[in-house]
N, C-alpha and C positions, 0 to 999 in steps of 0.2 A: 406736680401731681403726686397724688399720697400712693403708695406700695403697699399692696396689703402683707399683713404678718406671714409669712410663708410657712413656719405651723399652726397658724388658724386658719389657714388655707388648708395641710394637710387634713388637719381633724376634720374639718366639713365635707373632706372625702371622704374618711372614713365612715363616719358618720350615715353617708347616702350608698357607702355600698353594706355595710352591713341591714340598712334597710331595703333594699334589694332584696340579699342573699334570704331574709328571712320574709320577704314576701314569696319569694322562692319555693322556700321551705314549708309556708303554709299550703300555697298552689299543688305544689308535689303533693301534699300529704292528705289535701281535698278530693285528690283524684284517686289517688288511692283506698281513701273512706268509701268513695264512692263504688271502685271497682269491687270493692271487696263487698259491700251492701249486694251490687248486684248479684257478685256471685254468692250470695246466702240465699237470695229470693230464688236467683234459676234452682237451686240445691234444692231449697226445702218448701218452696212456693208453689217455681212452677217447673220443679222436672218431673213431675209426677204425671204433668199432661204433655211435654214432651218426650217423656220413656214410651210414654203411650200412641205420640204421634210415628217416635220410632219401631213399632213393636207392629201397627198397623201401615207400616210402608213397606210395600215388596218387591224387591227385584222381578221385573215380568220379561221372562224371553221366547220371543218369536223364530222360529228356521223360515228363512226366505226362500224358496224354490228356487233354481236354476235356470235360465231359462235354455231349453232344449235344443240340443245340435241341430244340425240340419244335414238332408242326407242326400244328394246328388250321384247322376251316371257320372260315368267314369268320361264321358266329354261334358261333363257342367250342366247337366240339364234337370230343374229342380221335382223331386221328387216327394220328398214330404219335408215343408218350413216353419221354424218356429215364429209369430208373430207375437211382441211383446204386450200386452195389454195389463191394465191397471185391475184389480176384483175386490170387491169387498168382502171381508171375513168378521165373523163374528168366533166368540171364545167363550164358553162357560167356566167359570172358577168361584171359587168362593165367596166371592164379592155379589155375585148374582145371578144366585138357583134361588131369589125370591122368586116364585111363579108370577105374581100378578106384575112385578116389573118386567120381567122378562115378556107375557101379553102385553104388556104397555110400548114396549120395545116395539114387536111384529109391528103393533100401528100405529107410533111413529114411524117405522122405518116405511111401509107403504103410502103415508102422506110425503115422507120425504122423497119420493121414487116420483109418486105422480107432479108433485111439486114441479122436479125437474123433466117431466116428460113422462115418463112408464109410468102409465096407469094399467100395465096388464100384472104386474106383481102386486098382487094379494095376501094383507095380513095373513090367510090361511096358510096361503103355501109356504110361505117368510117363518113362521113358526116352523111349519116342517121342516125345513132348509136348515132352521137353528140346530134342530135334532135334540133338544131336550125330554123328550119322553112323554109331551102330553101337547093338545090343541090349545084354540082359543078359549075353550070351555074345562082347563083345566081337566080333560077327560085325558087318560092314562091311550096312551096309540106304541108304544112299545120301549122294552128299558133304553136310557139315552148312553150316548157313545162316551168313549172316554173326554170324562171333561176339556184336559189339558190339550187337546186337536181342535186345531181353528175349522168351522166350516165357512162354506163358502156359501155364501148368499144370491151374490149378483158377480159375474164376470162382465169382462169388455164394458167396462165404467165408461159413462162419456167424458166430457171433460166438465162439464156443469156437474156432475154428480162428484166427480173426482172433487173439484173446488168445493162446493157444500160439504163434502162428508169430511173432508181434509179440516175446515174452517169449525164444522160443529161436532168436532171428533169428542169435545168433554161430554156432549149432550147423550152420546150415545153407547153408555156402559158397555165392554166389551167388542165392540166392535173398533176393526181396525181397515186399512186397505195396504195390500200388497200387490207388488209387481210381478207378475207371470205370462207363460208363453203356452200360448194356442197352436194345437197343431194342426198345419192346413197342408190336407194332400193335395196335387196337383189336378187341379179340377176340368183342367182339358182336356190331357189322355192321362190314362191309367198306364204305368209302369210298374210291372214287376208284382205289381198287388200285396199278392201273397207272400214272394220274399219279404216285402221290405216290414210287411205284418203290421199292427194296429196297437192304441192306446187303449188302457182303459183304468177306473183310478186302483188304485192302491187299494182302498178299501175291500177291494175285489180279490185283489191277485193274491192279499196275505193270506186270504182265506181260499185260494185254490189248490189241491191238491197238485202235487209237482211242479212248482211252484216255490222252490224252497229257500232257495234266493231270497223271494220276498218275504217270507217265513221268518228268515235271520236279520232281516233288515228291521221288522216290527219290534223285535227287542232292542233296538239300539237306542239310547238315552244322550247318546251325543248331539246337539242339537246341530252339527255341521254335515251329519251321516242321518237324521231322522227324515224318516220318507212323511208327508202329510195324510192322514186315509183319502184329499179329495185330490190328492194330484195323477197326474196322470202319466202311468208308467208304461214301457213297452210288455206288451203280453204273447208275442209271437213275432218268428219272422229275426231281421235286423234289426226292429225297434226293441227285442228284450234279450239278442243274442250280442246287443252294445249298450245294453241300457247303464251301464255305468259312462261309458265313453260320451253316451250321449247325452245324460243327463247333467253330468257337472257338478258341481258341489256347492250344498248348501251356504246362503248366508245368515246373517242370524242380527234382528234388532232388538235389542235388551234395554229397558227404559225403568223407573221405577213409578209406581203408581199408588195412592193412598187407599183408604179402606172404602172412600167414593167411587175407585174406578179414575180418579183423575192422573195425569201425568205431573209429579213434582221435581220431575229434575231433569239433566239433559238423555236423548237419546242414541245410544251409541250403535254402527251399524258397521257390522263386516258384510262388505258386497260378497252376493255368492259368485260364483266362478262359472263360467256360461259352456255348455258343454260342447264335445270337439264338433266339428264335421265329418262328416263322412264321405267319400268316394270310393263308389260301388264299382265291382267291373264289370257290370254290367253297363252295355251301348243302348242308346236310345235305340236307336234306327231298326240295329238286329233283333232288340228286344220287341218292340212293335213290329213290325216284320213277321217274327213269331206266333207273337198274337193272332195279328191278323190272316196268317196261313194256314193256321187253325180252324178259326170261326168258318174264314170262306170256304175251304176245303171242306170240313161238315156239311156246309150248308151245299156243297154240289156232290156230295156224295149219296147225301138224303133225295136230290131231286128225281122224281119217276122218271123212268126213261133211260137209264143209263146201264148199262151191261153187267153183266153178272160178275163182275173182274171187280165194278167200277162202284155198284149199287149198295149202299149201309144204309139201309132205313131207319134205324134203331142207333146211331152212334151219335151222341150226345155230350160228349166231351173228349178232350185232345188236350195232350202234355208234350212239350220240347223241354231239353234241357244242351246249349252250347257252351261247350267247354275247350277253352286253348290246352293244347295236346301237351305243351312243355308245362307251364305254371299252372293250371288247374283252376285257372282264373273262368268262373262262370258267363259268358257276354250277354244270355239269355236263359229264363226258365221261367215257361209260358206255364199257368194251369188255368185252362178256360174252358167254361166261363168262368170270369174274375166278377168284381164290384167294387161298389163305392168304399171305401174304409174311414171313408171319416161318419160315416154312420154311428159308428161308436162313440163317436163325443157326446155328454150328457147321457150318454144310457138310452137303449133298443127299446122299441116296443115291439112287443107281439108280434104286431104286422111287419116290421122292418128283423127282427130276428128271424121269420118266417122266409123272409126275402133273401135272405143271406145263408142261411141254413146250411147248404149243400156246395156255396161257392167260396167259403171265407179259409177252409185251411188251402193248404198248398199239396196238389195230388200229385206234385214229381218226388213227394219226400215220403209220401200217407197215403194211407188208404180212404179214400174219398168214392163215397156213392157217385152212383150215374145220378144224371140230370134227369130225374120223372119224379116232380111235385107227390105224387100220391105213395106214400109205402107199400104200399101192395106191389105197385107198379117197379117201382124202384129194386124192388127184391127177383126179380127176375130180369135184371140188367149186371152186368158185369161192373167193379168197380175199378179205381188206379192201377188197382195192383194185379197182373195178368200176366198169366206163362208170357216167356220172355221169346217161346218158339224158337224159331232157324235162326236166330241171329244167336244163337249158345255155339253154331256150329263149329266154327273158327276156333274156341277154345275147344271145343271136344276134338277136334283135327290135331289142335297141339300137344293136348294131354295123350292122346296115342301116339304122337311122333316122338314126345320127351318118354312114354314109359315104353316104349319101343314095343309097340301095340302092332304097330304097322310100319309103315316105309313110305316115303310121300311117291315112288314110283309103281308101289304095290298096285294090280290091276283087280277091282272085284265088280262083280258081274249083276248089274240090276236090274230084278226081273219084275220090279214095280210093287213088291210086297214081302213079305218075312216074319218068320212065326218062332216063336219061343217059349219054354216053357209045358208043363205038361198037357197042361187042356189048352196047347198048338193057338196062344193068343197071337193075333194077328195084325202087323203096323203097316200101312201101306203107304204110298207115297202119296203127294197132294194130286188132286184126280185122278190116281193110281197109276202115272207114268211110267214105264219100265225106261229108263236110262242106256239099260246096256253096263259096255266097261267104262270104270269107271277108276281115275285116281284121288289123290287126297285132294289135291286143286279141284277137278272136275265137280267131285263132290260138295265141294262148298259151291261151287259154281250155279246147279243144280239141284243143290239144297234137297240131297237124298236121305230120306229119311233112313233107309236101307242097310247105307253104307254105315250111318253113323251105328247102327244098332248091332250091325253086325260083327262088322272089323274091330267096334272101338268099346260099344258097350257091355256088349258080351264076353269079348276077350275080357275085360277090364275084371268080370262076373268070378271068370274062371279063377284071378287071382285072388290067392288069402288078403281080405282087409280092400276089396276092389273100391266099397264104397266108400270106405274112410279116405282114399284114394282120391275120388271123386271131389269129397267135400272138402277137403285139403284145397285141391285146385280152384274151388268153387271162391271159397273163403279167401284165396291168393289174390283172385281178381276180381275180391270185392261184392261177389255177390254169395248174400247171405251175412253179410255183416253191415256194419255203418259207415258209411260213406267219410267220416270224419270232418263232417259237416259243421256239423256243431248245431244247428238245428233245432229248435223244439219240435217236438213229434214225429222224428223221422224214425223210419223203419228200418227194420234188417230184412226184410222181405219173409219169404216165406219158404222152406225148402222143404218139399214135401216129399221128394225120396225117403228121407227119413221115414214117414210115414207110411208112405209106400211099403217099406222094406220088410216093417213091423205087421202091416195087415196083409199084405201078400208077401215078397220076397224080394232079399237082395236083387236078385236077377231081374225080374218086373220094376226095381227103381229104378237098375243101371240103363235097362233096354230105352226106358220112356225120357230119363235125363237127361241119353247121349242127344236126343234130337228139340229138347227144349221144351219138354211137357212136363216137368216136375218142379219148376221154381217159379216163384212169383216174388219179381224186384220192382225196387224203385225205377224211373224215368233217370233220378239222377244216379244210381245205381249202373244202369246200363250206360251212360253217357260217361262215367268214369272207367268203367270196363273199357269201352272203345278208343278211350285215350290210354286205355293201357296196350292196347292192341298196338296202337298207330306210332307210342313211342319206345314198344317193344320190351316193356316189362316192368314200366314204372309205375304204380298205383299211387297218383296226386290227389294230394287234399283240394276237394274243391274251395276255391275261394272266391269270397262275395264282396270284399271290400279291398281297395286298391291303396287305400291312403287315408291316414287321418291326421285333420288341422283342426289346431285353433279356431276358435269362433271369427276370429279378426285375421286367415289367413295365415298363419305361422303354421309351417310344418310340425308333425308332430313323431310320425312314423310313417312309414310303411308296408305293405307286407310282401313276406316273402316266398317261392314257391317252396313245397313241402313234401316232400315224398312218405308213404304210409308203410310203403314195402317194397321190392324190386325183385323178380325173379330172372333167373339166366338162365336161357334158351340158345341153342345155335343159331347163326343167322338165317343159314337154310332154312330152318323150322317157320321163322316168320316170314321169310321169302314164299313160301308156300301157300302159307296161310292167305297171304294178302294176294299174291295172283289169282288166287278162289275170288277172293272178293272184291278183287278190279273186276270179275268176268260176270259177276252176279246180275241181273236181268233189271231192272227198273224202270220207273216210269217219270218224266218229268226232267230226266236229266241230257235229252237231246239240247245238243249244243252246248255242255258245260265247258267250258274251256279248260279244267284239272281233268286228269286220271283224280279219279277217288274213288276208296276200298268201301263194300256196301256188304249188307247181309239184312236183305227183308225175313221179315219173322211172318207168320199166318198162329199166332196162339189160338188153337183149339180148347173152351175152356165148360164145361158143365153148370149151367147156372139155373136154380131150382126144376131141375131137371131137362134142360133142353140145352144142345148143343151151339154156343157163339162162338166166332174167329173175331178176333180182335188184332187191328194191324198192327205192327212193329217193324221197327228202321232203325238201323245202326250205319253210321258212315264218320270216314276221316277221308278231310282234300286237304293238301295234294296229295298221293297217294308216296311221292316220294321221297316228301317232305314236308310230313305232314304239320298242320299249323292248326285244325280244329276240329272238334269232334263232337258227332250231333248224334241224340238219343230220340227218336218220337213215338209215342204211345196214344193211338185213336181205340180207345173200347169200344169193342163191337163195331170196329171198323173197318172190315172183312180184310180184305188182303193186303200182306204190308207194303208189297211196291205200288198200288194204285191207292190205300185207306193212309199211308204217312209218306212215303217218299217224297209226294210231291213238297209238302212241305220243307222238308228239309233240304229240298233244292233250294227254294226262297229263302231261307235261312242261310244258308252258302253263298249266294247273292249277294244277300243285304252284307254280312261281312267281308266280303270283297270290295264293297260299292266303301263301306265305312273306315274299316281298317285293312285290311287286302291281302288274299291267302300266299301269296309272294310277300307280304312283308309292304307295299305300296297303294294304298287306296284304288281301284280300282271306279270310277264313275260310271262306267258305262256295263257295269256285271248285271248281267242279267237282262237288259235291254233288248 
């Protein structure tokens, strides 16, 4: 066999790799003619209509609402729940204030509604809802809102509507759908109403006066902090004295979209942050309890037939307020009558603001009219706020034993009336009782008008600065200032000594203050007074919320008791005080198994000219260690041991039965 040449064997290599190398070389230099053609075309061809495509494509960003805490008693029992629901939003921008697409819009979107079911949303109202500034007849209906605020169309989407509007979302310029939470209050029973207070949107609350909160929130341009105008915020009550807590923080989806209105690229979403829970201290049981000791109590007070002690014709409403004597923790605080609160979703009509009128604030904090529909009527009834009467007693007893006014053994002699002043004005006692002797115990016992005017008020008179004296002490226990509640609309009450002092005389405020005719406080006012009585000098922040978590359960805090002020007194002085008002007289408390310290009031009050007694009740059980302390206020519900006592016996009950004034549940209290 023949061998080939072994360099004509090389050369034939070479040969095929340099024709390789330079088919190589041509390939390379193909693809690069080419790239480089194209990038002359995109240059100078066609980036003139892509600068253009980039110049009409815009970042669009959405805030996602939160969806809102929920707000439970202090044993679990639900009180006002957020439920999650899907709503459709539409958005004006510059893409489309065409009018006639935008009317084209409204009826699209009402064949899409009836398509899937709702044939009651109508093109008409659908433009309104959009809020653009004019009808289906392009007629002008008022200037439109800020473009860049989504409005809300349709809530509680079903899921046929959710799937359509999700599938033909290109079809329908501006319009988007987000996830949000419906507040449902408990539709069984009503708890706490008025504390726990009501929604209503943003749109509203920016523009309410005192309000300022919301005020500061409308300038904010962070899309993780901007409130929507249609969502819905707390406006009273817990729902807007936690509206941060409860509402949670925004999330925000930002997508980009062409000069059609279309989405061209992906959508990025920060989930918003869903807000805490709450845990109120207030108790189901005692809180109902409340309520209900209330309304019945009324309603057998009003009934004919019943004794001059017993009989309030005209009393129309009733306030409790229960407060733990150590932490200040509220368990109850009835203002009834109460009402529905979810009335306020979607917005009141006439008739249904008519309905609510006189029931929706909270009258242990404010001054709330009586219950008589007609104004006329209504102005010659008494409202929340009513002399505080005999239950002032106890502190005028101790302001004379701390300014050494008197002596708690000191004996003064009551002869059922007392005169002061130059034209000999005259106080007498309730159906002009003459007492006899009497001491500082007795006299609270007895609830002498006599004694307090004489030994405590007048002496007080004598001294330089007696009044300032007064309000000093007034102001130490709370009343005449704010409860430090936190509150929207709560009152400092009203001290009308002052008044007094100015149109008649020092003397004429101190004589009528010692006995409880010159202030008008709150319900929760006097119920923090009596826990200062009962723990002997401390003046507690009342508190409404026991604990906040996480939406999913995680702790988050809790809160703590708070002291506002503390005065020091000898013991004896409060020893005194409170054997007066172990001995104080009442009705309703046969058979309570505590000693507990009492002080019925009878406020005598002037109302468009005619003379009402309006009832009042102060007490702490046990008496010797004490655990709670109950304020109740009946307007125009004649005398306080038969118009409130009774209640607040129920009230003492029902917290024994739930939590137990020993410290131990009690089941069978009050039975």
């Amino acid at each position: 066999m023949d061998m080939e040449d072994p360099a004509k064997k090389e050369l034939i290599k070479r040969r095929h790799f340099s024709l390789r190398l330079n088919l190589l070389f041509f390939c390379t230099f193909l693809l690069f003619s080419i790239l480089i053609v194209r990038l002359a075309l995109l240059q100078f061809v066609e980036g003139k209509r892509y600068s253009e495509e980039e110049t009409n494509r815009t970042i669009t960003s959405h805030a996602i609402p939160p969806i809102r805490g929920n707000i439970f008693t202090r044993d679990n029992y639900p009180i006002a729940i957020s439920v999650s629901t899907q709503s459709l939003y539409y958005t004006v921008d510059s893409s489309n204030r065409n009018k006639d697409a935008v009317i084209e819009l409204a009826r699209q979107l009402e064949q899409a509604f009836a398509l899937n079911g709702d044939t009651t949303l109508k093109a008409e109202e659908i433009i309104k809802l959009m809020d653009v500034g004019y009808d289906l007849n392009k007629n002008k209906t008022k200037d439109a809102s800020f473009y860049s605020i989504p409005r809300k169309i349709k809530g509680d989407l079903s899921q046929e509507e959710v799937a359509f509007f999700s599938w033909h979302r290109d079809d329908f310029k501006g319009i988007d759908i987000q996830e949000e939470s419906i507040r449902q209050y408990n539709d069984k029973i009503r708890i706490a109403v008025q504390l726990t207070g009501y929604l209503k949107q943003f749109s509203g609350a920016r523009n309410t006066n005192g309000l300022k909160f919301y005020q500061e929130k409308a300038k904010s341009t962070d899309p993780t902090e901007k409130y929507l105008d249609n969502e819905y915020v707390g406006f009273d009550g817990i729902e807007y004295m936690y509206q941060e807590e409860l509402r949670g923080k925004n999330g925000v989806k930002t997508y980009p979209v062409n000069a059609e209105g279309k989405i061209v690229g992906p959508v990025k979403l920060t989930r918003p942050e869903k807000g805490q829970t709450l845990y109120l201290t207030i108790d189901k049981d005692v809180q109902l309890t409340a309520q209900d000791a209330i309304v019945s109590h009324i309603n057998y007070i009003k009934t004919p037939g019943r004794d001059r002690y017993t009989y309030a014709p005209y009393a129309t409403t009733g306030y409790a307020v229960a407060m733990e004597v150590d932490t200040g923790n509220v368990v109850a605080m009835a203002s009834m009558p109460d009402y529905d609160p979810s009335v306020w979703y979607g917005g009141l009509t006439d008739e249904e603001w008519n309905s609510i009128l006189l029931y929706y604030r909270n009258g242990t904090i404010s001054d709330v009219p009586a219950d008589w529909p007609n104004p006329k009527d209504r102005a010659k009834h008494p409202s929340s706020l009513v002399y505080l009467g005999s239950t002032i007693k106890p502190l005028t007893v101790l302001l004379g034993l701390q300014e050494k006014l008197i002596t708690a053994g000191e004996i003064y002699n009551d002869r059922g009336s007392t005169s002061f002043g130059k034209d000999k004005t005259t106080i007498s006692n309730s159906d002009g009782r003459a007492w006899g002797p009497l001491n500082a115990v007795s006299a609270i016992a007895r609830s002498s008008n006599t004694y307090m005017i004489d030994m405590i008020g007048l002496r007080l008179y004598s001294r330089p600065g007696g009044l300032d004296v007064w309000d000093s002490y007034m102001k130490q226990f709370g009343l005449g200032v704010l409860t430090g509640s936190g509150l929207l609309g709560e009152t400092a009450g009203v001290a009308e000594y002052k008044n007094e002092a100015q149109k008649a005389s020092s003397q004429s405020a101190l004589a009528r203050a010692a006995w409880g005719q010159m202030g008008k406080y709150t319900t929760l006012q006097l119920a923090q007074f009596t826990a200062m009585l009962a723990n002997r000098g401390k003046r507690m922040k009342p508190q409404f919320v026991e604990k906040f978590e996480t939406f999913d359960g995680q702790p988050v805090r809790k809160t703590e008791p708070e002291v506002l002020n503390e005065v020091q007194f000898p013991k004896e002085y409060w020893d005194t005080i409170q054997r007066g008002m172990e001995q104080v007289n009442k009705q309703g408390f046969d058979g309570f198994p505590h000693t507990v310290a009492t002080k019925t009031g009878t406020s005598t009050q002037s109302v468009a000219g005619k003379d009402v007694d309006n009832a009042v009740f102060i007490a702490y059980a046990p008496a010797e260690k004490p655990k709670l302390a109950i304020a109740v206020v009946v307007p125009e519900g004649g005398f306080g041991s038969y118009g409130a006592a009774p209640i607040a016996r129920k009230i003492f009950d029902a917290y024994d039965r739930s939590i137990g004034l020993t410290g131990t549940p009690n089941p069978n209290a009050g039975q």
